[in-house]
VOPAGU-2260 file (C-alpha; in pm, 1 decimal, decimal comma):
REM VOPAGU-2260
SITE   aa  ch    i         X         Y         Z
SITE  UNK   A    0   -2475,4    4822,9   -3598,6
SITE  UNK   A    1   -2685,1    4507,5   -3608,2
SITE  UNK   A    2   -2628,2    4138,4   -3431,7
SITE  UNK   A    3   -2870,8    3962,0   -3579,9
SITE  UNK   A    4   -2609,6    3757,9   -3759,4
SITE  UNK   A    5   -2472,4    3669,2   -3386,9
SITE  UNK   A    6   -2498,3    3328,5   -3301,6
SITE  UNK   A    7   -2467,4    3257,0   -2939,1
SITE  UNK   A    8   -2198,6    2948,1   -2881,6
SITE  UNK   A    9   -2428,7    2707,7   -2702,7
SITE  UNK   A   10   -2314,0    2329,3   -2648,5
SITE  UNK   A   11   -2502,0    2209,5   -2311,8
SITE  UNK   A   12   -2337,2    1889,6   -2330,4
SITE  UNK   A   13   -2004,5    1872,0   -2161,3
SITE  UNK   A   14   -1753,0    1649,0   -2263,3
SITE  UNK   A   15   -1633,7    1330,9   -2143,3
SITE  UNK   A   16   -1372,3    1301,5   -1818,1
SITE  UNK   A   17   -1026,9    1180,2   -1965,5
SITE  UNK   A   18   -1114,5     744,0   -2017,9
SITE  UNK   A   19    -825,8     702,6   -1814,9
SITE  UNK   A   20    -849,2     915,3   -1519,0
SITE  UNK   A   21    -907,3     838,0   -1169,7
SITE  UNK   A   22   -1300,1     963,9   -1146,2
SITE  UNK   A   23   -1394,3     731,9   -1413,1
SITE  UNK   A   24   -1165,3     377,6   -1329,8
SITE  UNK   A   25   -1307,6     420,2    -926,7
SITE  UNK   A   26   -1543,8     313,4    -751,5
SITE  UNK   A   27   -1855,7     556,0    -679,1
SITE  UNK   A   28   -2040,6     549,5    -388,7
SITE  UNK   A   29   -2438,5     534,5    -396,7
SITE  UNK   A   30   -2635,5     868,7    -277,2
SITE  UNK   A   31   -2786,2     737,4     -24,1
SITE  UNK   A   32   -2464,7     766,2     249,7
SITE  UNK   A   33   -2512,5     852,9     617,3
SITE  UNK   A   34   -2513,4    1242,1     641,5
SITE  UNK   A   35   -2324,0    1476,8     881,1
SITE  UNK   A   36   -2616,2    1618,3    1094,1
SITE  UNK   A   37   -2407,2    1941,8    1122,4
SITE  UNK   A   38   -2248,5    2193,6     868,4
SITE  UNK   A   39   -1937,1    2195,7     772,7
SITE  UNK   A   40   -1671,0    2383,0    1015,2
SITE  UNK   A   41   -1390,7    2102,3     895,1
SITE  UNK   A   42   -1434,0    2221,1     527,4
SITE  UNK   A   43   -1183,1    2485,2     412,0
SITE  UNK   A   44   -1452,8    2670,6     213,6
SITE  UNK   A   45   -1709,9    2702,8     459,4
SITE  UNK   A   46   -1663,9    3016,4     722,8
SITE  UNK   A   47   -1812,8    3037,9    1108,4
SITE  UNK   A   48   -1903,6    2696,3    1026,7
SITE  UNK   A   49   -2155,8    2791,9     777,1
SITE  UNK   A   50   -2269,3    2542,1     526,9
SITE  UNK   A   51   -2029,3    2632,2     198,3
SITE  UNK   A   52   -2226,3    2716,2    -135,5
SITE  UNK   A   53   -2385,0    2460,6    -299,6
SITE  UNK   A   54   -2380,7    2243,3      10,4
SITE  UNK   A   55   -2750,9    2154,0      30,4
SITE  UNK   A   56   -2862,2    1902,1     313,7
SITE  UNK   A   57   -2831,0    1592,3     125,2
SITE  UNK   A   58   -2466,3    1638,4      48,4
SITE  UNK   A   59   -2298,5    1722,4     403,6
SITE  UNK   A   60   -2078,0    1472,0     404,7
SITE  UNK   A   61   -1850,1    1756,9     224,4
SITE  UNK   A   62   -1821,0    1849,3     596,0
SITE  UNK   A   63   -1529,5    1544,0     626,1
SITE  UNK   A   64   -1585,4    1253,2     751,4
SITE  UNK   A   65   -1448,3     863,3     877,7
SITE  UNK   A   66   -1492,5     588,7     749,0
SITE  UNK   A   67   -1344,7     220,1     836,6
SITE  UNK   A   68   -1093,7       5,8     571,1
SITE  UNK   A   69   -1207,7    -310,3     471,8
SITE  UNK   A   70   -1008,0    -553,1     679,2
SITE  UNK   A   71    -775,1    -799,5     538,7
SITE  UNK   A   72    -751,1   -1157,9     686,1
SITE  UNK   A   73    -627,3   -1496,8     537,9
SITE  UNK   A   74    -907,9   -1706,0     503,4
SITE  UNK   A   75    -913,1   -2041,9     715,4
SITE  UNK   A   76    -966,3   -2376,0     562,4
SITE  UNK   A   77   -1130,4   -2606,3     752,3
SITE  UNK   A   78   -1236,1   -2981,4     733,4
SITE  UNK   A   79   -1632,6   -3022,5     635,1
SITE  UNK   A   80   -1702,4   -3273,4     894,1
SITE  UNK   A   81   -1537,5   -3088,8    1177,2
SITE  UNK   A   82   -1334,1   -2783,7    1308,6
SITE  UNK   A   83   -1009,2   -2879,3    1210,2
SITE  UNK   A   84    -800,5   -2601,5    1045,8
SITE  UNK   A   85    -581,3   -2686,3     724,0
SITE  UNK   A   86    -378,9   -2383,2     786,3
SITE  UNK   A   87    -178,6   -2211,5     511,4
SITE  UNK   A   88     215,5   -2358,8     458,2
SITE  UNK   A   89     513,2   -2252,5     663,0
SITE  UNK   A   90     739,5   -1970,0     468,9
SITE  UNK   A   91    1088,7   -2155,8     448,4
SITE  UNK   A   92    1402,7   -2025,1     612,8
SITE  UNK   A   93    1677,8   -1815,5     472,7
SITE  UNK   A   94    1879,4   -1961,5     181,1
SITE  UNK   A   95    2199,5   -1866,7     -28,6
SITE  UNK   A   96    2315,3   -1722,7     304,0
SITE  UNK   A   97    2700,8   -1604,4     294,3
SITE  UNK   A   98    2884,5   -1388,6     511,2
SITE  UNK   A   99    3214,0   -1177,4     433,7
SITE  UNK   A  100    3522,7   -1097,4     667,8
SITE  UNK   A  101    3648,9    -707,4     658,1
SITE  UNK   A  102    3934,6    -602,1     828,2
SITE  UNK   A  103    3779,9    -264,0     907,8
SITE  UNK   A  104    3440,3    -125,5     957,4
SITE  UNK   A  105    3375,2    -254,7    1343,9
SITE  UNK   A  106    3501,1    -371,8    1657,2
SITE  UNK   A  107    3524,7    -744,1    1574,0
SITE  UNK   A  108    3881,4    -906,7    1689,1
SITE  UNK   A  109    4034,4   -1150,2    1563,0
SITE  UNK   A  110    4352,9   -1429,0    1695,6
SITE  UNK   A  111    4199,9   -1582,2    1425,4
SITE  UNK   A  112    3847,2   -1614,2    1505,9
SITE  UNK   A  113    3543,2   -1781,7    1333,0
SITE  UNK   A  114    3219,6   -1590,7    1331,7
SITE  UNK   A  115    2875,4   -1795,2    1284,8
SITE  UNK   A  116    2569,2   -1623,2    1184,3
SITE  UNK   A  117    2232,8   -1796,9    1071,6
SITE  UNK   A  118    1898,9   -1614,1     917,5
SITE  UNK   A  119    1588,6   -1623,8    1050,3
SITE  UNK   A  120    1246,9   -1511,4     788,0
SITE  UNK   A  121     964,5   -1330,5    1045,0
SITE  UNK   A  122     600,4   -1255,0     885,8
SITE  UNK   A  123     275,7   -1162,5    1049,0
SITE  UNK   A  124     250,7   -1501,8    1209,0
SITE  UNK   A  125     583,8   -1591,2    1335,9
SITE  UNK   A  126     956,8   -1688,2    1224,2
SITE  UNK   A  127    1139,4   -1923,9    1076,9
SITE  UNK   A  128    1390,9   -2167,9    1181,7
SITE  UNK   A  129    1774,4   -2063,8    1128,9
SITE  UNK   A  130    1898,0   -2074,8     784,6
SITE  UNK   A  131    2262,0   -2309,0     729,0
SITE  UNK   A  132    2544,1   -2136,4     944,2
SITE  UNK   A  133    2767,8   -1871,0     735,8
SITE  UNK   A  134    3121,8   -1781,9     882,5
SITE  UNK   A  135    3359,4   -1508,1     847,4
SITE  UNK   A  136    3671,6   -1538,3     976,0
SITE  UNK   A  137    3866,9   -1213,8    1133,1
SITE  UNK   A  138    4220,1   -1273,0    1062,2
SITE  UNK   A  139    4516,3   -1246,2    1364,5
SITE  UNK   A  140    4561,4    -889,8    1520,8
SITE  UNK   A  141    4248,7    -747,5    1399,8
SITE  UNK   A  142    4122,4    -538,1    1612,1
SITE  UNK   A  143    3842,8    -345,5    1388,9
SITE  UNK   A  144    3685,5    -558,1    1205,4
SITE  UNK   A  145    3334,0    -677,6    1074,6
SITE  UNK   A  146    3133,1    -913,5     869,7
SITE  UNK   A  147    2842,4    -878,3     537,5
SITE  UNK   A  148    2586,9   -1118,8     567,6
SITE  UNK   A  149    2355,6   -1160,4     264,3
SITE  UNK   A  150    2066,9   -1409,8     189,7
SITE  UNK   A  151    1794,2   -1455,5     -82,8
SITE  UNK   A  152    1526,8   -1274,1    -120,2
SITE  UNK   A  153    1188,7   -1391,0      38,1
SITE  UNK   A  154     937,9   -1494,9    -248,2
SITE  UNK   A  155     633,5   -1353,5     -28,9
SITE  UNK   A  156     600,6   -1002,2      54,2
SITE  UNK   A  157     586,4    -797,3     399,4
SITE  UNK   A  158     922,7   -1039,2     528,5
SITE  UNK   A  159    1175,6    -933,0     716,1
SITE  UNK   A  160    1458,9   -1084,0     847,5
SITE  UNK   A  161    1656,9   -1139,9    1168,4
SITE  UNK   A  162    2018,2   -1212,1    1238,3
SITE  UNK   A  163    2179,4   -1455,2    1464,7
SITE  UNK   A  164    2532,5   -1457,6    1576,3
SITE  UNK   A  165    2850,4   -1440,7    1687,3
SITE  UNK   A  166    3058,3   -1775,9    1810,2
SITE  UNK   A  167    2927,9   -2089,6    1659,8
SITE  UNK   A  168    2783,9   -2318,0    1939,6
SITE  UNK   A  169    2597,0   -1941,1    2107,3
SITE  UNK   A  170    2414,2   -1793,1    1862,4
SITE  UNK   A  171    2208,8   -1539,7    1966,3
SITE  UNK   A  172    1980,3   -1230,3    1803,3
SITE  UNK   A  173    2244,6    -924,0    1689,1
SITE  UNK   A  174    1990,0    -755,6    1434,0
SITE  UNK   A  175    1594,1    -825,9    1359,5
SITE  UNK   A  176    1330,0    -683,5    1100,6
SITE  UNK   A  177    1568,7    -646,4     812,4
SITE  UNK   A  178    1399,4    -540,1     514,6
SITE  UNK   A  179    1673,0    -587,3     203,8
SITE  UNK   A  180    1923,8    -888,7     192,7
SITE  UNK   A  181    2232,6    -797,3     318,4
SITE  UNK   A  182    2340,5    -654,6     714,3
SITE  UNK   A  183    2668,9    -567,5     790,2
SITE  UNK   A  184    2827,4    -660,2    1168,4
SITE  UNK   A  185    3015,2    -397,6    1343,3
SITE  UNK   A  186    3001,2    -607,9    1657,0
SITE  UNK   A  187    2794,5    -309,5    1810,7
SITE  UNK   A  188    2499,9    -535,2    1926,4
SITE  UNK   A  189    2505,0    -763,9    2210,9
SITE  UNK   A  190    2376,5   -1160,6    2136,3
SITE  UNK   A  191    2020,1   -1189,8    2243,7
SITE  UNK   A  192    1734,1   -1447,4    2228,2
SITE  UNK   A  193    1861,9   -1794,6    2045,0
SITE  UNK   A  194    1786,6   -1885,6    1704,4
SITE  UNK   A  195    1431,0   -2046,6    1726,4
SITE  UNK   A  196    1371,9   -2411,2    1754,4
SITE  UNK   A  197    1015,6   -2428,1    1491,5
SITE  UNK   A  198     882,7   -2274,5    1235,7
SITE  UNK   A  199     575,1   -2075,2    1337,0
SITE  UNK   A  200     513,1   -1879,8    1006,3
SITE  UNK   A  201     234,9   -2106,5     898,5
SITE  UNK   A  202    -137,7   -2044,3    1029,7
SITE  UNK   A  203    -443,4   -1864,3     878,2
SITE  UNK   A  204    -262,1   -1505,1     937,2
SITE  UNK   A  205    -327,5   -1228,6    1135,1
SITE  UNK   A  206    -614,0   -1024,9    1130,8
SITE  UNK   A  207    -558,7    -679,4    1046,8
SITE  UNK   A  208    -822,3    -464,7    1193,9
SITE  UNK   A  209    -710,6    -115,1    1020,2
SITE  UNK   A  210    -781,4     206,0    1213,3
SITE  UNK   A  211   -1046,1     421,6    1092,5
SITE  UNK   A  212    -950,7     700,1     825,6
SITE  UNK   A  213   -1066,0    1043,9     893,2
SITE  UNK   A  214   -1109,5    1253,5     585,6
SITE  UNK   A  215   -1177,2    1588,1     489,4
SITE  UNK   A  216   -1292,3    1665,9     155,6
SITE  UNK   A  217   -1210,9    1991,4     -73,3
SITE  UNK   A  218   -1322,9    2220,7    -342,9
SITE  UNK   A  219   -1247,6    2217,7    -678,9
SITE  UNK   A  220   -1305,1    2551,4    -828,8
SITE  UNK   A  221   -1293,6    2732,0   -1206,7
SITE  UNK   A  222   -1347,4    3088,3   -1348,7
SITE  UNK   A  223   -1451,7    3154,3   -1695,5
SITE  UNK   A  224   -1419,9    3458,4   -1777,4
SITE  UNK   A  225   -1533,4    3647,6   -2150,0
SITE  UNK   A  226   -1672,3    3933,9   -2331,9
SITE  UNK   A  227   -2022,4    3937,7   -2274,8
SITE  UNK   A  228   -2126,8    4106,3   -2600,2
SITE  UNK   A  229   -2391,5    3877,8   -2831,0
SITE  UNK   A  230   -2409,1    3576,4   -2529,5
SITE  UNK   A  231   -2644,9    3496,7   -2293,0
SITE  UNK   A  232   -2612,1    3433,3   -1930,3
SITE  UNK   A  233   -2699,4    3052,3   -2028,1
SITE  UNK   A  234   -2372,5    3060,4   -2239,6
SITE  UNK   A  235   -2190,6    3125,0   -1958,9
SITE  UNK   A  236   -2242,6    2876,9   -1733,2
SITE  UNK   A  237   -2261,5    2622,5   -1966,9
SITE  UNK   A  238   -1897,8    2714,2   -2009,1
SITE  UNK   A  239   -1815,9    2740,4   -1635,4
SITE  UNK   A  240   -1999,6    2388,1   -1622,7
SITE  UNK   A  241   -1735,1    2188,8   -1907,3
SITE  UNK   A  242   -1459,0    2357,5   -1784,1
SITE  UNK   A  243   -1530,4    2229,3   -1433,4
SITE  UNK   A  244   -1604,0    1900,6   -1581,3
SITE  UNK   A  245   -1330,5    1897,1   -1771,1
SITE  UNK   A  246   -1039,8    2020,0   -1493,6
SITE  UNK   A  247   -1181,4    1798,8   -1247,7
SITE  UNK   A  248   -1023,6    1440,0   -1314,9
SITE  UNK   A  249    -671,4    1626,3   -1349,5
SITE  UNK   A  250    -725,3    1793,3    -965,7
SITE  UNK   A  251    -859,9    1489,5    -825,2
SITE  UNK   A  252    -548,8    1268,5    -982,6
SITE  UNK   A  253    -330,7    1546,8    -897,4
SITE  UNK   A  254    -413,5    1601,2    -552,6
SITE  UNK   A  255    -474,9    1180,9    -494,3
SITE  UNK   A  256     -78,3    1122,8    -591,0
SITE  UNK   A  257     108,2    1423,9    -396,8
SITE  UNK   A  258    -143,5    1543,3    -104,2
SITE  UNK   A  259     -33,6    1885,2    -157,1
SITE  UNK   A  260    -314,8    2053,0     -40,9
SITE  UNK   A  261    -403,5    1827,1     232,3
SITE  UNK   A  262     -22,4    1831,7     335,8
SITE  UNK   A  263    -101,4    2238,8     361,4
SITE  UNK   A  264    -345,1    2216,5     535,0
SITE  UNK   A  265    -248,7    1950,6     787,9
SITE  UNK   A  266    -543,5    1729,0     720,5
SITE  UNK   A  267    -556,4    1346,2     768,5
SITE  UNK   A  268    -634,6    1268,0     442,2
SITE  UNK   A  269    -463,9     961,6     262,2
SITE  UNK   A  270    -250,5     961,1     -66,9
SITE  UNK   A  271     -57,3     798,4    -270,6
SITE  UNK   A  272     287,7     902,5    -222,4
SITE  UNK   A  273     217,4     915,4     181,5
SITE  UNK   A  274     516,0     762,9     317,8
SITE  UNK   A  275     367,5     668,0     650,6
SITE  UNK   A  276     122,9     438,6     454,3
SITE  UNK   A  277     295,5     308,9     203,8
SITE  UNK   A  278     562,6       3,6     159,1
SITE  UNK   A  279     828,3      41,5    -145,2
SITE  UNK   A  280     893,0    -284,1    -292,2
SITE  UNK   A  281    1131,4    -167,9    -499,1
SITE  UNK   A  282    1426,6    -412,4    -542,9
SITE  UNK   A  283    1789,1    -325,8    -516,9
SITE  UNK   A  284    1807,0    -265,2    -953,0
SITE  UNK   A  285    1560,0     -46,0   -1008,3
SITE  UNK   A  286    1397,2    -254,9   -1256,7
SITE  UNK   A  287    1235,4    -161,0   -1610,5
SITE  UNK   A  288     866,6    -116,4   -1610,4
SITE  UNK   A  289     690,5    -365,8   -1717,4
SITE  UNK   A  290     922,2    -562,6   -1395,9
SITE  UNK   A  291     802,6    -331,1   -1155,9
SITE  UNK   A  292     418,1    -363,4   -1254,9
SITE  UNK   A  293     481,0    -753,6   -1225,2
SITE  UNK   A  294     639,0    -653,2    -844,4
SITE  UNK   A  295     340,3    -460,0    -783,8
SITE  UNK   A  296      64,4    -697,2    -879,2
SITE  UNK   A  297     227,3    -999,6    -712,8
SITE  UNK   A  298     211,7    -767,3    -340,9
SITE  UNK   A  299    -193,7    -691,0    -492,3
SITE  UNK   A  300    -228,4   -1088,1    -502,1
SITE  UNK   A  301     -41,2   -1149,7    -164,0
SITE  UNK   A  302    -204,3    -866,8      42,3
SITE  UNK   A  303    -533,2    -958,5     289,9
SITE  UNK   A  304    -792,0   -1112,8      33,9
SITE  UNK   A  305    -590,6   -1082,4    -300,5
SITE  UNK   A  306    -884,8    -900,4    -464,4
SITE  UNK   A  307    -888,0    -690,2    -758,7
SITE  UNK   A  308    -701,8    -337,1    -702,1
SITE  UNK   A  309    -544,6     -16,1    -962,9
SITE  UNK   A  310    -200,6       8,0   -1097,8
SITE  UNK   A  311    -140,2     402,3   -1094,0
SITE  UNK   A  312      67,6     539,5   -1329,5
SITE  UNK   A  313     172,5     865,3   -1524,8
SITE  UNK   A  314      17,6     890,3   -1926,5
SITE  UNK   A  315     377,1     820,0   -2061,0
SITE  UNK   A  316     396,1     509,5   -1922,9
SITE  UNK   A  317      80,3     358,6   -2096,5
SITE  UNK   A  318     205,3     273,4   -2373,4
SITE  UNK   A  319     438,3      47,5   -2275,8
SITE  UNK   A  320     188,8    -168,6   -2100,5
SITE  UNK   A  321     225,3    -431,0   -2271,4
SITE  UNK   A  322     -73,6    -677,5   -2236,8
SITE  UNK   A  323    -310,8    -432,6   -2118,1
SITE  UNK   A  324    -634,6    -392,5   -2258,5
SITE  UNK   A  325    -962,0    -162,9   -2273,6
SITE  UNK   A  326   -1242,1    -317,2   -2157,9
SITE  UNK   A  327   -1597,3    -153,0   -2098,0
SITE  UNK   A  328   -1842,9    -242,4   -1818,6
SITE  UNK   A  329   -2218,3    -301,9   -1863,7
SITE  UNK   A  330   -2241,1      87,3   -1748,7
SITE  UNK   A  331   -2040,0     165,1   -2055,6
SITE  UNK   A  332   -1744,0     297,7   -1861,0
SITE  UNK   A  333   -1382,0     229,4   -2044,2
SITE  UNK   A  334   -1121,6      73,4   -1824,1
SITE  UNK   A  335    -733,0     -21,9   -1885,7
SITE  UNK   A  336    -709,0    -319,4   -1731,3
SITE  UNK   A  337    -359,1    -581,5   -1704,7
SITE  UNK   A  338    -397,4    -942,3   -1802,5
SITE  UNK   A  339    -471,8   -1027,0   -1399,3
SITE  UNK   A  340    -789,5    -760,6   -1385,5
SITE  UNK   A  341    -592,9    -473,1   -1246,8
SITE  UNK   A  342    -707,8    -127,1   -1343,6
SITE  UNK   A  343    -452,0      60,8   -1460,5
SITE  UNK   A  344    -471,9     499,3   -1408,7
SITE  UNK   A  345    -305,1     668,5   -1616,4
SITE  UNK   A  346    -395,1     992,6   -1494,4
SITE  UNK   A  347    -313,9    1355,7   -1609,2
SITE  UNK   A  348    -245,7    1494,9   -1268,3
SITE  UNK   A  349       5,7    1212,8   -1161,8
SITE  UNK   A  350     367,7    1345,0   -1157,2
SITE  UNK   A  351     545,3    1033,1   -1052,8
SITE  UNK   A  352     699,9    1122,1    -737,9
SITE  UNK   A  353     786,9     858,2    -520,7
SITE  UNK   A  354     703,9     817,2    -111,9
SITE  UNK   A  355     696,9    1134,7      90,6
SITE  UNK   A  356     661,1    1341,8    -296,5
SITE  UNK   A  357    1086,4    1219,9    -380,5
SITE  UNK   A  358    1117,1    1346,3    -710,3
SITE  UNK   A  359    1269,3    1104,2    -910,3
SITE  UNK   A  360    1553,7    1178,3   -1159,6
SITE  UNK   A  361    1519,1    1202,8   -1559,5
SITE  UNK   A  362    1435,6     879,4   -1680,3
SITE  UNK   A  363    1280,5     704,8   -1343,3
SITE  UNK   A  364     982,4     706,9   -1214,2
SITE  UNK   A  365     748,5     591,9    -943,9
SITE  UNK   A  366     457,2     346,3    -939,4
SITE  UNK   A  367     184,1     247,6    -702,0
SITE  UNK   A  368     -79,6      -1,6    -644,4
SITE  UNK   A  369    -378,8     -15,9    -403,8
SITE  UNK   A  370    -716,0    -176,1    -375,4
SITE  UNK   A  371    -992,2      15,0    -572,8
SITE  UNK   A  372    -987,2     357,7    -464,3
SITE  UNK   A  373   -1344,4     529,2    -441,8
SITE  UNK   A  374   -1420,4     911,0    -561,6
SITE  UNK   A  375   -1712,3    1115,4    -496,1
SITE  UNK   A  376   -1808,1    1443,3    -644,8
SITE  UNK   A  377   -2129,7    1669,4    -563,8
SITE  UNK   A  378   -2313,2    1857,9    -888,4
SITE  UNK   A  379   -2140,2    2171,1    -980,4
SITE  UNK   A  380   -2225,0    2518,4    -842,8
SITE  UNK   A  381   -2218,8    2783,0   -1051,9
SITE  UNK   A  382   -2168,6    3150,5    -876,9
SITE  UNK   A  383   -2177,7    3489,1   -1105,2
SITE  UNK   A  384   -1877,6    3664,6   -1022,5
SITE  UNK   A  385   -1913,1    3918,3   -1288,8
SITE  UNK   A  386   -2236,0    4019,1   -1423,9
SITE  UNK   A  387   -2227,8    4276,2   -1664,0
SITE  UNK   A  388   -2439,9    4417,7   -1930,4
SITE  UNK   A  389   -2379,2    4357,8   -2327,9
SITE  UNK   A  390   -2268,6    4717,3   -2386,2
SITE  UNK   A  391   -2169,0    4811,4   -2036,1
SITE  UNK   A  392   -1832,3    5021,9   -2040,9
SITE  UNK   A  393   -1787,3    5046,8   -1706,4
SITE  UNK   A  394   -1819,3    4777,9   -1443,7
SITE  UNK   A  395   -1492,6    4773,1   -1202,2
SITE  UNK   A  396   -1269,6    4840,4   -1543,0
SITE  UNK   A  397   -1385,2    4509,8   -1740,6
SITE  UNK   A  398   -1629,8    4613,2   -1942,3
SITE  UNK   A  399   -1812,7    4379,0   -2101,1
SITE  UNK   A  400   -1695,4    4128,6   -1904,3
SITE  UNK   A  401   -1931,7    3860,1   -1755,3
SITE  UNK   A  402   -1754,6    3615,0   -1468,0
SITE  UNK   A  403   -1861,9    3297,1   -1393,3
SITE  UNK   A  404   -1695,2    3062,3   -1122,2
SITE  UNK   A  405   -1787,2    2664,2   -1119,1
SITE  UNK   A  406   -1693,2    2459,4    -806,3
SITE  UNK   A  407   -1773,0    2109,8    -660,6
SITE  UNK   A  408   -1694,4    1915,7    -361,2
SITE  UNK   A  409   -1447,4    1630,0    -399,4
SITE  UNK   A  410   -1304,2    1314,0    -195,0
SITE  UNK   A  411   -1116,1    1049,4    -322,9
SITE  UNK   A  412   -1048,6     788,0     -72,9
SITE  UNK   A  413    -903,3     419,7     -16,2
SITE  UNK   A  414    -786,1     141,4     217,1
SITE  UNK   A  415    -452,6     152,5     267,4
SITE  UNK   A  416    -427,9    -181,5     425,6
SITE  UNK   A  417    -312,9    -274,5      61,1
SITE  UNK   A  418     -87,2      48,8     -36,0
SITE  UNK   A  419     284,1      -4,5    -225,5
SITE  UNK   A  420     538,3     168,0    -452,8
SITE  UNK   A  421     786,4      82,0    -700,1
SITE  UNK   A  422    1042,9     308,3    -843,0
SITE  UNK   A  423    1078,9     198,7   -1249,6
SITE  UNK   A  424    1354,5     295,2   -1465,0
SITE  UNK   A  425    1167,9     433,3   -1809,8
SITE  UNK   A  426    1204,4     305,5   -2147,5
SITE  UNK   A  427    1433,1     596,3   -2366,4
């Protein structure tokens, strides 16, 4: 038997990362990052807090680390000549406010009796004045009744709402930080604190000084495994290297929307569908999805310095996008970005679950937006698993057989100062 007519498979380039995946639309940190002086006991692949394959000393941040969010603050405007602050406008105060008698559903009583309730907005810097008085009247004999109140929507984001009441001439606070448009009265609360005299929403907002994120990276690992007859060892890892190459944007994107593995292994990391972090601005119609991307970039625009941030999405919602365009940078790298700049990520491992990994139902499906998330990856390492000769027939029952396993560190990371969700209905 003769191979000189075998020709070893040899293609040292490996391909491309998907254009639209998470590794490539991010942000990528330079090399020269601060270090952890010690090895890495916090990473899951490391043992007696040994420094895990492939860890080398220049790339022990893969022992997890913290790092602080970019703070968000309104900008002040001042006067050239002097100190005086032109401070952003007041929000307005409640409109379209209405309120609706029921003759069950509380405690309210009626002989008949008139119920007053006003609407106060609240944002980071104070709260409005009242809104125009709403009544509900509780008809004679009533002994269990209660009262809707609905407003209009805010037109900024991160508003809630309070709610005055009960007898018109003593209003006082009966509910407060109201997130949707509507609050029914049960007559449960007690009046509190009157409706306010000013408007102290207006100002040069609050500074958010966001905690610092502890982080611990993981490994993403391969195996290619094949008949070792007529290759080389070089074949092999060249293999092992694309395959890593090419899995990798999928685990990152995967593991960046759900958390799974962090959630596992109880680590602090931050992602996407992390319902402690995130603020769902979904409206009460779940709207189509070209609405909900609209929803999404107005709370990019409206959160802390309004700068440039990613839309992330699953691949079947691309197409619809509508407006969006490629663009490449002067590095050459291909981005989908939205008419305002966004970057949209369309990314293979995204599943589209909503906040706290809510699985949506068949034709729904969740969307998020944050600032520009940053990824960093270390160079592969490649470990023979399996080493075995061309015609060897033995070798723990694989003969033949030559093993090669691929792995890298990963971390993708962001500042979830500027972190929401929007659940879309899909086009059929």
């Amino acid at each position: 038997m003769t191979t000189s007519n075998l020709v070893p498979l040899r293609n040292p380039h490996p391909p491309e990362p998907p254009v639209l995946s998470l590794v490539n639309a991010s942000l990528t940190p330079s090399d020269d990052w601060e270090v952890e002086p010690e090895g890495t006991a916090a990473n899951p692949s490391a043992s007696d807090g040994q420094t895990a394959p492939g860890a080398s000393e220049s790339s022990r941040w893969t022992g997890g680390f913290a790092y602080a969010p970019e703070n968000n603050s309104a900008a002040a405007l001042r006067d050239v000549c002097d100190d005086v602050s032109v401070d952003a406008p007041e929000i307005p105060a409640p409109t379209g406010v209405a309120a609706v008698e029921h003759a069950t559903g509380g405690t309210l009583t009626g002989s008949p009796t008139t119920y007053t309730y006003k609407v106060t907005f609240v944002n980071a810097n104070g709260e409005t004045t009242g809104s125009l008085s709403a009544t509900a009247v509780i008809g004679s004999g009533v002994t269990t009744g209660s009262a809707t109140i609905s407003w209009d929507a805010p037109e900024e984001q991160g508003v809630t709402a309070n709610v005055y009441g009960r007898i018109g001439g003593s209003l006082g606070l009966i509910e407060s930080g109201i997130t949707g448009t509507s609050w029914t009265d049960t007559g449960a609360a007690s009046p509190g604190a009157a409706v306010p005299s000013s408007n102290t929403t207006g100002g040069t907002g609050t500074y958010t000084d966001l905690s610092d994120v502890e982080f611990v990276p993981y490994l993403v690992v391969v195996e290619d495994s094949c008949s070792s007859f007529g290759f080389s060892e070089r074949d092999y890892r060249g293999r092992a290297t694309r395959l890593l190459d090419s899995a990798t944007p999928k685990a990152i994107g995967r593991e960046f929307w759900r958390g799974d593995f962090a959630q596992a292994k109880s680590y602090p990391n931050n992602y996407l569908a992390n319902s402690d972090s995130v603020t769902d601005i979904t409206p009460m119609t779940v709207p189509s999805l070209l609405r909900g991307i609209q929803l999404l970039e107005d709370a990019l625009s409206a959160c802390g310095f309004g700068g440039r941030g990613m839309l992330h999405v699953q691949p079947q919602t691309a197409p619809n996008l509508l407006g969006a365009r490629l663009v490449t940078d002067d590095a050459g790298v291909v981005q989908l970005v939205t008419i305002l700049g966004n970057i949209v990520v369309a990314d293979s491992g995204y599943d589209g679950t909503g906040p706290g990994n809510e699985a949506p139902s068949a034709g729904y499906a969740w969307i998020y937006a944050t600032d520009l998330v940053t990824v960093r990856t270390d160079d592969p390492v490649l470990i023979p698993d399996t080493l075995a000769e061309a015609l060897d027939r033995g070798q723990n029952g694989q003969p033949n057989r030559i093993t090669f396993r691929a792995e890298r560190f990963a971390a993708a990371t962001f500042d979830a100062g500027c972190h929401f969700a929007c659940k879309v209905q899909l086009d059929s």
